[in-house]
N, C-alpha and C positions, 0 to 999 in steps of 0.2 A: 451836550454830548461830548466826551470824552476824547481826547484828538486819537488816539487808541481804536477810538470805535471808527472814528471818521475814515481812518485809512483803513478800514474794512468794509466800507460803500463801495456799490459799482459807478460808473460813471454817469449813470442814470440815477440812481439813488442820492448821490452828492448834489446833484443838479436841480432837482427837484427841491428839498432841503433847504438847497442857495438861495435858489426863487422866492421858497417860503419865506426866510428870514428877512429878506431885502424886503418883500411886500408888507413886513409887518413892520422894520425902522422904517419905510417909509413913511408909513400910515401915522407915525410917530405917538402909538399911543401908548408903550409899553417903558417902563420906568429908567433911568438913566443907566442904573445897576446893571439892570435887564440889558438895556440897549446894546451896553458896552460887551458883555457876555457875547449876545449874541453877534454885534460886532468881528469879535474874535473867531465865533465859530465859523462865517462866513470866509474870513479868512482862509482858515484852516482847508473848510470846503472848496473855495474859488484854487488854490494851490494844488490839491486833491485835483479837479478836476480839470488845471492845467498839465499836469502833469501825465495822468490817462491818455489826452489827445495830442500831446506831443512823442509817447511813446508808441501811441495807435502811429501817428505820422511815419517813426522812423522804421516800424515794420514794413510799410508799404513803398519806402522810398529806398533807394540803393548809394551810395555815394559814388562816385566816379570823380577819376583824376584826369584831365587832359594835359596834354603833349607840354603846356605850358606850367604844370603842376597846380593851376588852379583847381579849385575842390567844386561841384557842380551835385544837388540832390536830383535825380531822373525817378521817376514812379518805375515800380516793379512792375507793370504793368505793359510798357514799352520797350522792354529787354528784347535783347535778339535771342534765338538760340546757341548764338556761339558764345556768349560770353560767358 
């Protein structure tokens, strides 16, 4: 798969995909050629789908500064109304 197509998977999609490739180097029956290919694509996918859950994270989190300028992520979830 095309790294082109890969970044047009959902995070579920790419996930799925990963699992498959991994269960099949595992199984080690498929040709070195092969292996390395799919090697690659896994790549491709495991970064894909790093990427998803760390931009899902920074939706939900807020960054805050305290008094000492240290940087602190708080979930969006905890917010007061005054802020």
């Amino acid at each position: 798969m095309p790294k082109d197509e890969i970044s047009k998977l959902s995070f579920e999609e790419a996930l799925a995909r990963l699992e498959n490739l991994v269960r099949e180097l595992e199984a080690g029956k498929i040709k070195l050629d092969d292996a390395v290919s799919s090697y690659e694509q896994a790549v491709s996918l495991k970064k894909l789908c790093e990427k998803k859950l760390n931009d899902a994270k920074l939706k939900i989190e807020k960054i805050e500064t305290s008094k000492n300028g240290s940087k602190n992520l708080t979930p969006l979830d905890n917010t007061d109304a005054n802020d």
